[in-house]
Short mmCIF file of the C-alpha atoms (twelve columns), coordinates in Angstrom:
data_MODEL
# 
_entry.id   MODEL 
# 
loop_
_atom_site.group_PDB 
_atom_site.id 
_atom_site.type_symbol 
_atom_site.label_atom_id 
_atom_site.label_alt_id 
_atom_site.label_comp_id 
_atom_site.label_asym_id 
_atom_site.label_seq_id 
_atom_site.Cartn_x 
_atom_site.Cartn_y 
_atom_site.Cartn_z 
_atom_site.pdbx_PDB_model_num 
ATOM 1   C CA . UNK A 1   -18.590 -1.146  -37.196 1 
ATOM 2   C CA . UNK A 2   -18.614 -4.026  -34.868 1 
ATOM 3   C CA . UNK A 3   -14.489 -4.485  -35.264 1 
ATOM 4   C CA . UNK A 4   -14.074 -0.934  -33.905 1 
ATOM 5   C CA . UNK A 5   -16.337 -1.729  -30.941 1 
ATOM 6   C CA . UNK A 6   -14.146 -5.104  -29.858 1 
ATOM 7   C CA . UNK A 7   -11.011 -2.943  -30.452 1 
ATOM 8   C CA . UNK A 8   -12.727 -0.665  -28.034 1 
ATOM 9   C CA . UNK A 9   -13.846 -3.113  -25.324 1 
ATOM 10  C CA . UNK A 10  -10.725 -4.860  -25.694 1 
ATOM 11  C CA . UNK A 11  -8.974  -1.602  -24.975 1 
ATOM 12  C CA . UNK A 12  -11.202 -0.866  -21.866 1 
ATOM 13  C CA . UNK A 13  -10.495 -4.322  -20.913 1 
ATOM 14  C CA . UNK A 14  -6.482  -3.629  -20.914 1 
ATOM 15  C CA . UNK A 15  -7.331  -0.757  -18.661 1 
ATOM 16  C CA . UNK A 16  -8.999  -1.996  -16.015 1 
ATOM 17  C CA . UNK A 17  -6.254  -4.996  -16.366 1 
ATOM 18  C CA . UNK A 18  -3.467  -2.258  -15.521 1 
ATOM 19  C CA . UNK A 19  -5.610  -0.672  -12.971 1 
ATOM 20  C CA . UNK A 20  -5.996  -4.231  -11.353 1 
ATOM 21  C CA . UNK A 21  -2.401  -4.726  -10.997 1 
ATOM 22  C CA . UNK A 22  -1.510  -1.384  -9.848  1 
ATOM 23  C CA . UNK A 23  -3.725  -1.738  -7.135  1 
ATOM 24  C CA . UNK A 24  -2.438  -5.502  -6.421  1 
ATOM 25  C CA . UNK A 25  0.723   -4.156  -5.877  1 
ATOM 26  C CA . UNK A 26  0.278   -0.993  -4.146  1 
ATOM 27  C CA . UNK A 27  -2.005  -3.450  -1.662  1 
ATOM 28  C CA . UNK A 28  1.571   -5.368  -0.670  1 
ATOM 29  C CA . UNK A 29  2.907   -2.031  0.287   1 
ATOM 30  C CA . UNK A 30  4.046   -2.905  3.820   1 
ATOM 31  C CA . UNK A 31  1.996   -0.132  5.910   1 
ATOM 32  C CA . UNK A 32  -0.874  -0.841  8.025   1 
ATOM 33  C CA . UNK A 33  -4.025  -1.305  7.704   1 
ATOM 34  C CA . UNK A 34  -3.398  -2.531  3.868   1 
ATOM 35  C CA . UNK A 35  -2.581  -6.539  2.860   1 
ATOM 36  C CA . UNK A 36  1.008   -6.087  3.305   1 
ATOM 37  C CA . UNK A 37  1.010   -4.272  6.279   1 
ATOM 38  C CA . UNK A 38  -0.537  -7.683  8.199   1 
ATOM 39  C CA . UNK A 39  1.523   -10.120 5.696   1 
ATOM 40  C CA . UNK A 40  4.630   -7.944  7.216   1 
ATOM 41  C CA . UNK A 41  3.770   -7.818  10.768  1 
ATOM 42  C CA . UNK A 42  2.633   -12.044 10.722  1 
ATOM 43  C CA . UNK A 43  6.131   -12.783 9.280   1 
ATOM 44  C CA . UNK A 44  7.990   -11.067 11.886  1 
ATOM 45  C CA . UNK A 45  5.647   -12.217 14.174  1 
ATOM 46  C CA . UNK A 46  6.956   -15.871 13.253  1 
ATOM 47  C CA . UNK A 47  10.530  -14.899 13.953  1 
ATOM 48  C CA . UNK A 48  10.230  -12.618 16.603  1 
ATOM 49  C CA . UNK A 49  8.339   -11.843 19.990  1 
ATOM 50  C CA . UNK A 50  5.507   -10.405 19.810  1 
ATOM 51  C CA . UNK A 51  6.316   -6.895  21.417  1 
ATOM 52  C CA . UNK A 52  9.679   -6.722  18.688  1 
ATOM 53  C CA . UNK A 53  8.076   -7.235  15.549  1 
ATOM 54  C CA . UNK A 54  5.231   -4.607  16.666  1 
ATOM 55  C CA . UNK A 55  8.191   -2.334  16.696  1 
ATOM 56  C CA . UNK A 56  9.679   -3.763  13.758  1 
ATOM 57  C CA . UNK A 57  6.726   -3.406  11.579  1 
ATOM 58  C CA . UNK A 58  5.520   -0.373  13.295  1 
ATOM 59  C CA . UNK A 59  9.237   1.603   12.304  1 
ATOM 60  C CA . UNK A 60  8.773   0.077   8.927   1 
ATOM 61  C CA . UNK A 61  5.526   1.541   8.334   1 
ATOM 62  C CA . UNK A 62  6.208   4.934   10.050  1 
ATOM 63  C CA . UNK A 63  8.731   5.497   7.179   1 
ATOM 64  C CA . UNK A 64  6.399   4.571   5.060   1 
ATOM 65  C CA . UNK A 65  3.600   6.452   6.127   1 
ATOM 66  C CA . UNK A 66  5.802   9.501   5.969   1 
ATOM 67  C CA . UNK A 67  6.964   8.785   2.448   1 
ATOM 68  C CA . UNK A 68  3.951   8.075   1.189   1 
ATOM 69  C CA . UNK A 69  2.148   11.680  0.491   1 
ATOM 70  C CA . UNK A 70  5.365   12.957  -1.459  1 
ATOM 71  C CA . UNK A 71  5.408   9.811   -3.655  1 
ATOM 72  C CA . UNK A 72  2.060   10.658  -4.566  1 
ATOM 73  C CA . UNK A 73  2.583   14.116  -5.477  1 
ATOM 74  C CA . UNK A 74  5.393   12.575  -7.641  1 
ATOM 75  C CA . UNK A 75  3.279   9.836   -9.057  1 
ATOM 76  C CA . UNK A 76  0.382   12.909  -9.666  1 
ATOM 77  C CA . UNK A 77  3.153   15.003  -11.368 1 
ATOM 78  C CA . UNK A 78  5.085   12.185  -13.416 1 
ATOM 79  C CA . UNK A 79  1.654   10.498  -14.678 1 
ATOM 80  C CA . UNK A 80  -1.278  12.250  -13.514 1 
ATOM 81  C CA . UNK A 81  -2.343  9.827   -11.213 1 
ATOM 82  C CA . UNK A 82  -2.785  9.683   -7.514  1 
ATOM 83  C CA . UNK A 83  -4.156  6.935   -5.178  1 
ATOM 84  C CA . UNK A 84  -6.395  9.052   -2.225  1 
ATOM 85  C CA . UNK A 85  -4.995  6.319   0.600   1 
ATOM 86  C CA . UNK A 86  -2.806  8.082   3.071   1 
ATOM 87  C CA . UNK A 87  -1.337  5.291   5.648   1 
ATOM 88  C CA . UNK A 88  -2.288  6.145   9.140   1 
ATOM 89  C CA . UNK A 89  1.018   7.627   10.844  1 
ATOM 90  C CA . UNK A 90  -0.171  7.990   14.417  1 
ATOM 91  C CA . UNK A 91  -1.218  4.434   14.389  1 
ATOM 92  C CA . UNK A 92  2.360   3.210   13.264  1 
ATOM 93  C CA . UNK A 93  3.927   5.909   15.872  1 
ATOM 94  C CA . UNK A 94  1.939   3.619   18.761  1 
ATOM 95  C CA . UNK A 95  2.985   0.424   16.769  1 
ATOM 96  C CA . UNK A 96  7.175   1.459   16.949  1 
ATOM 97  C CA . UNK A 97  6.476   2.668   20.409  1 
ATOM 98  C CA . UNK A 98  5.679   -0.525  21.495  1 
ATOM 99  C CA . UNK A 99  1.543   0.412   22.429  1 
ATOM 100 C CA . UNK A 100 -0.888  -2.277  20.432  1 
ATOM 101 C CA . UNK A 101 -3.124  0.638   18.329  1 
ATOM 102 C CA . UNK A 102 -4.998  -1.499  16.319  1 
# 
């Protein structure tokens, strides 16, 4: 009856809630080109020269970028979920060397 269908939407709703805030969060992730990545790199930027917090940010999101495809075959494994991003690691390679990539 109608109950069971607003149980049901209100269940979808909770979903795409989660979903929401996964994504939120894994869009602070400190790797370029997401949110965080440029939030990262602009706050160095205001305590650093230019050419260090490249480097800065650039290490930062190399080690990222490398740790990212195992923690998604771990995330794919532990819950059966897997988010199809893969940071760029050649563009973080220029970044630590110093070399503006983007």
């Amino acid at each position: 009856g109608l109950p069971d269908l607003w149980w049901e939407v209100a269940h979808w709703l909770a979903v795409f809630a989660q979903i929401n805030i996964v994504l939120f969060a894994l869009n602070l992730v400190p790797v370029q080109p997401l949110d965080g990545g440029k939030l990262f790199h602009l706050a160095l930027l205001r305590l650093l020269s230019p050419q260090a917090a490249m480097r800065i940010a650039g290490g930062f999101g190399f080690c990222l970028a490398l740790l990212w495809v195992p923690a998604m075959v771990f995330a794919y494994v532990t819950w059966g979920y897997a988010l199809l991003f893969i940071p760029p690691i050649a563009l973080h390679w220029h970044m630590m060397r110093g070399k503006a990539a983007f």
